[in-house]
N, C-alpha and C positions, 0 to 999 in steps of 0.2 A: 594503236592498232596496226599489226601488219598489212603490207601490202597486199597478201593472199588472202588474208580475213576481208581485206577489201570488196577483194573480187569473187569474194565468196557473197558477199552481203549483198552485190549487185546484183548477181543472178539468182538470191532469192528474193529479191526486191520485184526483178525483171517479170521471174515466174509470177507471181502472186499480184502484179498490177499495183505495187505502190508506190509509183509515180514519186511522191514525194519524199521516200526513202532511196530512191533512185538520183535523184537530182541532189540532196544531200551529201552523195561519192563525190561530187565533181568540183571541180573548183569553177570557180564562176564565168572565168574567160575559157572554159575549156572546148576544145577542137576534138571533132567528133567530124570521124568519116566512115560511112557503110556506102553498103550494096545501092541504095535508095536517096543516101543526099549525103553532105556534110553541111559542116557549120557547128554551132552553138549549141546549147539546152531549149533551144526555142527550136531549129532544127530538128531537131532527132527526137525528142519525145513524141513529138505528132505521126514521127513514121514508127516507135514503138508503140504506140498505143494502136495504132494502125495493126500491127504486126500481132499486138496481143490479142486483138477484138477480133479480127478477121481468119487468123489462121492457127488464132490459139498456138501461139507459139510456146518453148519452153526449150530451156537450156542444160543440159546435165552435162556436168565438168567431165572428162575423161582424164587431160594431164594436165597439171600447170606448172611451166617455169618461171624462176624469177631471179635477176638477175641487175644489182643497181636500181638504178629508179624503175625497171622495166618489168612488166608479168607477162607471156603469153600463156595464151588458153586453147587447147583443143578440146570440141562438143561433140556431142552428139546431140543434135536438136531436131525435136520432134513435136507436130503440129498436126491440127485439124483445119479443114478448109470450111471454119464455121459461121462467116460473116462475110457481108463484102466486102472485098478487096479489089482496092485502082481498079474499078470500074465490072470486075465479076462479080458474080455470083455464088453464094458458096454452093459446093457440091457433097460435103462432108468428107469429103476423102481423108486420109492423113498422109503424111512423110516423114520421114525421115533424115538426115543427110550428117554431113561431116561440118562442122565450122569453126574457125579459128576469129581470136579476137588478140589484141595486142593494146595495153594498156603501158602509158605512162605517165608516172607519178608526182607530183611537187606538193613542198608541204604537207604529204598526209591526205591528198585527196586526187580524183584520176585530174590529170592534163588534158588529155590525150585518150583518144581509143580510135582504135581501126577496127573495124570487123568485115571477115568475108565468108562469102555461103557461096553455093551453088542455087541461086536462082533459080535459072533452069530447069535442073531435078526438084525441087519445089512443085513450080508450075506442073511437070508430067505427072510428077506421084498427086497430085491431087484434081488433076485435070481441067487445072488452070490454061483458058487458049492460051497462045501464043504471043507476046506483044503488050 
């Protein structure tokens, strides 16, 4: 399987909340760093699940490069403030915003991933306080 079939598989895994088809991409010592924490698969599912439950998140690919062991991804990602999140309330708003993710590869499965958002614009478009 390509590398892009990869990260195509992720963020229908991502969208749809299946956890276990998600964790499947990764290789087993893999390094995950976001917005919210880094570390492990132990790490970062808890703040996706977070992310799916709370703000209905959802990923639509715009571009992707790839290049060696490496893919990056430009989103557009777009959510509802449906659940509570780190300690709000939801309000139902939605957002919007731009997001980039950076994957890399060994053996056929992700290493590595970065992703970043605008937080921030998050928080306003759905009028999450501040903090």
């Amino acid at each position: 399987m390509t590398k892009e079939r990869i990260v195509r598989r992720y963020v229908a895994a991502f969208n749809c909340g299946d956890w276990d088809a998600l964790a499947a991409l990764f290789s087993p010592d893999a390094d995950i760093f976001g917005v919210l924490g880094a570390g492990g698969l132990d790490v970062a599912m808890p703040i996706w699940r977070m992310l799916h439950e709370g703000l209905a998140m959802e990923l639509h690919i715009q571009a992707m490069v790839s290049e060696g062991d490496t893919v990056a991804v430009r989103y557009i990602e777009r959510g509802r403030f449906v659940g509570p999140f780190r300690g709000h309330q939801p309000t139902g708003q939605g957002y919007e915003i731009n997001a980039m993710e950076w994957f890399v590869f060994r053996d056929g499965l992700i290493a590595r991933r970065w992703g970043a958002r605008d937080s921030a614009a998050i928080a306003r478009q759905t009028g999450m306080p501040p903090g």
